[in-house]
mmCIF file of the C-alpha atoms, coordinates in Angstrom:
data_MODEL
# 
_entry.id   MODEL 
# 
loop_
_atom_site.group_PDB 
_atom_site.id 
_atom_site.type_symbol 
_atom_site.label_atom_id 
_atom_site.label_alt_id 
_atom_site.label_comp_id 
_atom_site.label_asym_id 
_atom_site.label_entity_id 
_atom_site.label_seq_id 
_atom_site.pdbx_PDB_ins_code 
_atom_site.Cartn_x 
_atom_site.Cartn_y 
_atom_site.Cartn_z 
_atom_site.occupancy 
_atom_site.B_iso_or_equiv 
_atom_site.pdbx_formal_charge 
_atom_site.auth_seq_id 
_atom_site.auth_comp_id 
_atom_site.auth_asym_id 
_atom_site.auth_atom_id 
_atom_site.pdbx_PDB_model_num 
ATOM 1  C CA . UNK A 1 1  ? 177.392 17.279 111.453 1.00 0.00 ? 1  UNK A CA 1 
ATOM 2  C CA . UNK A 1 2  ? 177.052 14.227 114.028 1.00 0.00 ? 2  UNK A CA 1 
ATOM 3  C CA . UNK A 1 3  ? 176.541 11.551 110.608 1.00 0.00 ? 3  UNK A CA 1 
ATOM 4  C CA . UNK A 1 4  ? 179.865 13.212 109.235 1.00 0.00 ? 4  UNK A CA 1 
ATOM 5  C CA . UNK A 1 5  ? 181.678 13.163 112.721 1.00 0.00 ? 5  UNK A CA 1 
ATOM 6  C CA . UNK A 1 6  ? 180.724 9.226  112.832 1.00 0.00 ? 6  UNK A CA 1 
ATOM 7  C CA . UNK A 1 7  ? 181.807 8.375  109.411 1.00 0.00 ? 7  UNK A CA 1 
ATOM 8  C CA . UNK A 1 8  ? 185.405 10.174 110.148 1.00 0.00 ? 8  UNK A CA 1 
ATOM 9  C CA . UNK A 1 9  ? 185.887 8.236  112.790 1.00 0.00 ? 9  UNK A CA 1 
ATOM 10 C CA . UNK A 1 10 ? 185.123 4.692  111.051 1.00 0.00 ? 10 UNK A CA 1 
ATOM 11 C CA . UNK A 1 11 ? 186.611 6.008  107.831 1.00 0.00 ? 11 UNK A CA 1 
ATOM 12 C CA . UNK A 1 12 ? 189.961 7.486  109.775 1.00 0.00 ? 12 UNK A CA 1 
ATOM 13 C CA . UNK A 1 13 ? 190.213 4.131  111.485 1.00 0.00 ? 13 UNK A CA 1 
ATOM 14 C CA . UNK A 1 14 ? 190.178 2.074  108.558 1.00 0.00 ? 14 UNK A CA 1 
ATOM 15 C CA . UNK A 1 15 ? 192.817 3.790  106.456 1.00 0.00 ? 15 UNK A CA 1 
ATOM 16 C CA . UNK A 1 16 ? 194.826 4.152  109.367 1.00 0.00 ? 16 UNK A CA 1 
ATOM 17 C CA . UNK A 1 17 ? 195.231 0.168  109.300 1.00 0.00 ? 17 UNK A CA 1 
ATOM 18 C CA . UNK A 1 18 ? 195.592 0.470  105.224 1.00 0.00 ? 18 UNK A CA 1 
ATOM 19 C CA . UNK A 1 19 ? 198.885 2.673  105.416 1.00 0.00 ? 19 UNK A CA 1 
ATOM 20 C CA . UNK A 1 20 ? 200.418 1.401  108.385 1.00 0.00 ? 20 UNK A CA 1 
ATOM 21 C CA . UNK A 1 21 ? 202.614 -0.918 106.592 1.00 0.00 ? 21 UNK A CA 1 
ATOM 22 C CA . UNK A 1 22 ? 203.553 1.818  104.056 1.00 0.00 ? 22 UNK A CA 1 
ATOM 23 C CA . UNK A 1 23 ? 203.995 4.870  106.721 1.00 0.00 ? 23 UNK A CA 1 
ATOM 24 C CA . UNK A 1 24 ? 207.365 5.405  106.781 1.00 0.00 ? 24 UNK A CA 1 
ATOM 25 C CA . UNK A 1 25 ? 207.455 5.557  102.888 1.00 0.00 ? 25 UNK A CA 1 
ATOM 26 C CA . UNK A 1 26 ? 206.293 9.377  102.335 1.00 0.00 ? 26 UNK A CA 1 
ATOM 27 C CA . UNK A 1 27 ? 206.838 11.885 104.857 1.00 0.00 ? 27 UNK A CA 1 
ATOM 28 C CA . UNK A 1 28 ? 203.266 13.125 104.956 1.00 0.00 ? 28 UNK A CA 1 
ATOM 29 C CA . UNK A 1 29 ? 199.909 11.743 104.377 1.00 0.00 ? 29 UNK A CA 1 
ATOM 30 C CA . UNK A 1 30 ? 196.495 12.893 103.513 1.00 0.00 ? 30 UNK A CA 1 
ATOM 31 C CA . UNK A 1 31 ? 193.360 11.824 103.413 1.00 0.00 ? 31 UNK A CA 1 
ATOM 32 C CA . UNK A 1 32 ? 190.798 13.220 100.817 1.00 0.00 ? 32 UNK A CA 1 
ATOM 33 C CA . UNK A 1 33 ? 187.460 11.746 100.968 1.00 0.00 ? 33 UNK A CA 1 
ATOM 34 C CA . UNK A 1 34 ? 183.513 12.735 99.111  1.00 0.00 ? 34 UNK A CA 1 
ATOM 35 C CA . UNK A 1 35 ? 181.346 13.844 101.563 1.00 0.00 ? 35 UNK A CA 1 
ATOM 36 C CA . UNK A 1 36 ? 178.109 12.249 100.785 1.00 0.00 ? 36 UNK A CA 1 
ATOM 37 C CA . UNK A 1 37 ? 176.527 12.319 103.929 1.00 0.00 ? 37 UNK A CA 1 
ATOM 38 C CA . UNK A 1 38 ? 176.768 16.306 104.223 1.00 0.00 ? 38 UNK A CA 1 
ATOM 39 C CA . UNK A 1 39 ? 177.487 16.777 100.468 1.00 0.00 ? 39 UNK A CA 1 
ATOM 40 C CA . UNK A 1 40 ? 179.547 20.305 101.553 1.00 0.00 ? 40 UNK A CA 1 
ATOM 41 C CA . UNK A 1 41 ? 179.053 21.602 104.890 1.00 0.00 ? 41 UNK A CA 1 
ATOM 42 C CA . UNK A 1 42 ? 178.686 25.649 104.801 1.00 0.00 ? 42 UNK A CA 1 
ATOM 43 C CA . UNK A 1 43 ? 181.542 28.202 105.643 1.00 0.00 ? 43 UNK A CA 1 
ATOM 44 C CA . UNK A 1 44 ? 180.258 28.288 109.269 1.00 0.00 ? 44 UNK A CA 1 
ATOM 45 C CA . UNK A 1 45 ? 179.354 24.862 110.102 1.00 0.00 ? 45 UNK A CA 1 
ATOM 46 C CA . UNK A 1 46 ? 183.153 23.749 109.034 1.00 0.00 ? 46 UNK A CA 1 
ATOM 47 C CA . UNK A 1 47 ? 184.150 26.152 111.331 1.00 0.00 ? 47 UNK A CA 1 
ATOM 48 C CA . UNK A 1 48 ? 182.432 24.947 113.924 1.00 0.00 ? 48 UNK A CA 1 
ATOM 49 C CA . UNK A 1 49 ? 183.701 21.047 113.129 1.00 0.00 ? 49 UNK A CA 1 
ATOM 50 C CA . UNK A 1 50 ? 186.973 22.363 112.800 1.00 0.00 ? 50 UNK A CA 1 
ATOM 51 C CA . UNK A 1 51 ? 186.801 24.175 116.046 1.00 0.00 ? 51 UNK A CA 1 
ATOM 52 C CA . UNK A 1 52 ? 184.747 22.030 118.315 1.00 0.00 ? 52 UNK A CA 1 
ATOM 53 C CA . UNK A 1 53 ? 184.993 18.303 116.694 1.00 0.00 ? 53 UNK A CA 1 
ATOM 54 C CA . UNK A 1 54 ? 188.383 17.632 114.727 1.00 0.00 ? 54 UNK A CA 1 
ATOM 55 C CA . UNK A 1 55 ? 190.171 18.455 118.135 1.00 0.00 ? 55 UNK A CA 1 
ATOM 56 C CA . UNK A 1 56 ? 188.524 15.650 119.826 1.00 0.00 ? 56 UNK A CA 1 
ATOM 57 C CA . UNK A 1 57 ? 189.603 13.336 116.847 1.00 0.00 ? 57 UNK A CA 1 
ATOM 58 C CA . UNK A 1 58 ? 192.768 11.164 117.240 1.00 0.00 ? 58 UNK A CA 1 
ATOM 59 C CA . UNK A 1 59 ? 194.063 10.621 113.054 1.00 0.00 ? 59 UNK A CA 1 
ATOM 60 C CA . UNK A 1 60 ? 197.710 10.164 111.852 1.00 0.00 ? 60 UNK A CA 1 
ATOM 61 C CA . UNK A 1 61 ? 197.131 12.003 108.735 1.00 0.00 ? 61 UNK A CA 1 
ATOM 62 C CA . UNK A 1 62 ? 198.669 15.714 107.996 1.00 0.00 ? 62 UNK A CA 1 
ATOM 63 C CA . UNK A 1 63 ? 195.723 16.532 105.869 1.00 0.00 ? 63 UNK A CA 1 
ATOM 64 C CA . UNK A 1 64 ? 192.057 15.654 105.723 1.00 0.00 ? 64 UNK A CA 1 
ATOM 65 C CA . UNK A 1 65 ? 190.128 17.071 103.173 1.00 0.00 ? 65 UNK A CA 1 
ATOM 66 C CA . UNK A 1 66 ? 186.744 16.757 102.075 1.00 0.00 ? 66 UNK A CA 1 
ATOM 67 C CA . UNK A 1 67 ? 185.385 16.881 98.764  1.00 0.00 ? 67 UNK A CA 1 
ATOM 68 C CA . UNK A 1 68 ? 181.458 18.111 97.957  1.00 0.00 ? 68 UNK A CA 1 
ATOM 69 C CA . UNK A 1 69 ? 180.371 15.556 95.224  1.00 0.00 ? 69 UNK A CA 1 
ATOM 70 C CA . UNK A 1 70 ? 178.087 17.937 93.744  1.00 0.00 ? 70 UNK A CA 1 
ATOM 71 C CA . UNK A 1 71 ? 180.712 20.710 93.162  1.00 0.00 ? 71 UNK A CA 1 
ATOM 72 C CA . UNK A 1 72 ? 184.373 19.373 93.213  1.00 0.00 ? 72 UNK A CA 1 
ATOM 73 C CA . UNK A 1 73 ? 185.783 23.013 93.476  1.00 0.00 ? 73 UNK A CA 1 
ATOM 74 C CA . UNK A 1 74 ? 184.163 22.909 96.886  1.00 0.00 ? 74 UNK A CA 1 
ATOM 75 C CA . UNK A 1 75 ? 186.874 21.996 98.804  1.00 0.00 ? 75 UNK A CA 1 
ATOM 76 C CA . UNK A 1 76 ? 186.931 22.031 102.692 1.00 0.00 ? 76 UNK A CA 1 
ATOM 77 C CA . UNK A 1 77 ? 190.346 20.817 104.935 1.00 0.00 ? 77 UNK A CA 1 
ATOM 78 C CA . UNK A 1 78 ? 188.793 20.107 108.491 1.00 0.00 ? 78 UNK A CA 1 
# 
């Protein structure tokens, strides 16, 4: 869970910069992004990011959604 914390952060703060210039063009944003770190976290260990490590995380998106790569109908909105 720390490797996909880290990668949030750095991923977050890079497409932050690449829709700043474009922000005030849709009225909500999401970010949807494979996790191959993690490739799916279980139902309890998103709970726990959810919980205990998204509220530490500054992001200007509405949505953040991650994708497991093995199974695309595993869908998980932390």
């Amino acid at each position: 869970m720390n490797e996909v914390e880290k990668n949030l952060r750095l991923c977050l703060s890079v497409k932050e910069r690449k829709i700043a210039p474009y922000r005030d063009k849709y009225p909500e944003w999401w970010l949807v992004l494979t996790d191959h770190i993690n490739y799916g976290m279980d139902l309890e260990d998103l709970e726990v990011f959810r919980v205990e490590v998204m509220p530490s995380i500054q992001h200007a998106f509405d949505k953040i959604i991650l994708i497991d790569p093995r199974d695309h109908s595993r869908v998980f909105e932390v």
